[in-house]
N, C-alpha and C positions, 0 to 999 in steps of 0.2 A: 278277826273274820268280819266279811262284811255280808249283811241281807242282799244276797242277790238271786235270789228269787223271784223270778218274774210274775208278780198279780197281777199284772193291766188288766187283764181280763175278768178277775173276781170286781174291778170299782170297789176297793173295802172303801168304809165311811171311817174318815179322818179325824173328823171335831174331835171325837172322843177314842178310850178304848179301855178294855178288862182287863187285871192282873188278877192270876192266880195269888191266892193270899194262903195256902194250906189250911185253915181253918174259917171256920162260919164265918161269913160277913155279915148273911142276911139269913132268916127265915121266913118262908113263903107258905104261902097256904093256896092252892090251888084246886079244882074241881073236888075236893074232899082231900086230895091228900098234901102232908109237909114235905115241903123242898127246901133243903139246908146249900145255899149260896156260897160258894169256895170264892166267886170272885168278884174281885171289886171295880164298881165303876170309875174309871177316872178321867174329869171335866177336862183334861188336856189335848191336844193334838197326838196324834198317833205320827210321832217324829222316825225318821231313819237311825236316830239315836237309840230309840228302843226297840224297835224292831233288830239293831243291833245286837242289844242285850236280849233279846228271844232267842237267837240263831246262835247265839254262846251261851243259851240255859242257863243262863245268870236268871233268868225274868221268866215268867211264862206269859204270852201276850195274848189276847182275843180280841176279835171282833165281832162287831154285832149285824145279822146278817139282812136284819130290817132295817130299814130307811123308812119314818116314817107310817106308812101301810103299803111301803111297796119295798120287793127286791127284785135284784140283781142275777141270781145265780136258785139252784136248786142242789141241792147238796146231797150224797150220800156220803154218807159215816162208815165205812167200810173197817170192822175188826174182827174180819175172819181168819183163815191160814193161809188161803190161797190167792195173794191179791192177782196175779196172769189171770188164773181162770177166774176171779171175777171183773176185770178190764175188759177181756176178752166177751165175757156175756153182755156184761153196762153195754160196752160202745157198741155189740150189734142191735141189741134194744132202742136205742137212743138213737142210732143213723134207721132204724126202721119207724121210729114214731115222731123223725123227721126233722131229731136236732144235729148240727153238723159242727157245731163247736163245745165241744167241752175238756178238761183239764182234771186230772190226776195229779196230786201231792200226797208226797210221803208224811206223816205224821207224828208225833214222836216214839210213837211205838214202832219197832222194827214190821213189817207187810203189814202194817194197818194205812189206810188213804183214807183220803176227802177230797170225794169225785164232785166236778164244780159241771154245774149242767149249764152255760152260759145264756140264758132266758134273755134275757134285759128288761127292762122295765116293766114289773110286773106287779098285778094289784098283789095285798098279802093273803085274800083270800085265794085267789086264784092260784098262786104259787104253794097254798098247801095243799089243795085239789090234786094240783098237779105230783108233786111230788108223791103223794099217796098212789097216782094211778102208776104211776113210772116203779115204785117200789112193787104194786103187786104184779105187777109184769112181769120184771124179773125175779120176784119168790116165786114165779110157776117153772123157774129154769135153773135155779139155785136156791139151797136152804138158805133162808134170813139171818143174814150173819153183819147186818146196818140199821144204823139208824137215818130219816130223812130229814132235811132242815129246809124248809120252814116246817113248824110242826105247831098244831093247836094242843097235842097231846100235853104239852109241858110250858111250862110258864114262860112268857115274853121273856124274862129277862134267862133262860136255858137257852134261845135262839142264837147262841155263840158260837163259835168256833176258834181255835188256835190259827195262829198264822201258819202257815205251811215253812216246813224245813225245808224240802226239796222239791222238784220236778220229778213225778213220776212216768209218764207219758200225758200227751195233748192231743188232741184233736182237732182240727180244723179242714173245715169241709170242703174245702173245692176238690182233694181228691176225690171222696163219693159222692158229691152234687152227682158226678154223670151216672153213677147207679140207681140213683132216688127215681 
C-alpha cells in the first residue's frame, strides 16, 4: 500500500519527524506538571518510505506542526462520536469567520479527525490566539469533544500530530466566496 494521501495543503516539515516508540522516551516537566514523551525525535528526512510504513501501521509517524515560531495550519483534534455533526458545525463556523480552505482526515481511530484550518504563514503566538478563539466558538454549538493545535497549554514538543490515514472531507472556497 502506498501513502496517497493528499497533504499539499498541511506543508508538513520534512527535515525531520516522530516515531511512536510505546514507552517513555522522554520526561518533561512543564508549567508545574510531568509530561511522559511516547515519541521520538528523528534527525532524518520524512521520506515516502515512511510514510509508507505509517499507512501499513507497521510505524506510527508525526509531525511537528511548528516551524520555527511559525505555522501552517490550525488544527482540531476531533474524538467525539459524531464526526457529520461536527464537520457540519467546524466548516459553518470557519466559512463564517472567514476561512475557505480547510481539510478533514480520518485518524486512526475509527470517527475521530484532524480538522486542518489552512492559515498559512502564521506567527506561533498568533496561531495559538487563534485557535483558542475558533475552539470557543464552537464549544457554544457543540460539547468539547477536541483538542486545538497549536497549543501553549502543553509542551512544545506535544505540538505533534500523526499523519493522516485518510481523506475525510475538504474544503475549498471558491464555492462560498459568493456567500461571504
Amino acid at each position: 500500500m502506498a501513502y496517497n494521501v493528499d497533504v499539499s495543503r498541511i506543508k508538513l516539515i520534512k527535515n525531520y519527524y516522530f516515531e511512536y516508540k510505546g514507552k517513555i522516551v522522554n520526561k518533561i516537566v512543564y508549567k508545574g506538571k510531568t509530561y511522559f514523551d511516547k515519541y521520538e525525535r528523528i534527525n532524518e528526512p520524512l521520506t515516502l518510505k515512511i510514510m509508507n510504513e505509517h499507512i501499513e501501521k507497521r510505524k506510527i509517524i508525526a509531525f511537528d506542526l511548528i516551524n520555527k515560531n511559525t505555522v501552517e495550519n490550525i488544527v482540531f483534534d476531533y474524538n467525539g462520536r459524531d464526526p457529520e455533526k461536527f464537520w457540519n458545525r467546524a466548516s459553518l463556523i470557519l466559512r463564517q469567520e472567514g476561512f475557505l480552505n480547510f481539510t478533514a482526515y480520518n485518524s486512526k481511530t475509527p470517527g475521530h479527525l484532524h480538522l486542518y484550518v489552512h492559515k498559512g504563514h502564521t506567527t506561533l503566538n498568533e496561531g495559538i490566539q487563534l485557535a483558542k478563539k475558533l475552539s470557543l466558538k464552537l464549544s457554544s454549538k457543540l460539547p468539547k469533544q477536541w483538542r486545538m493545535f497549536p497549543t501553549d497549554e502543553l509542551p512544545r514538543e506535544f505540538n505533534i500530530l500523526n499523519l493522516p490515514y485518510e481523506l475525510y472531507k475538504k474544503e475549498r472556497g471558491a464555492s462560498w466566496s459568493q456567500h461571504m
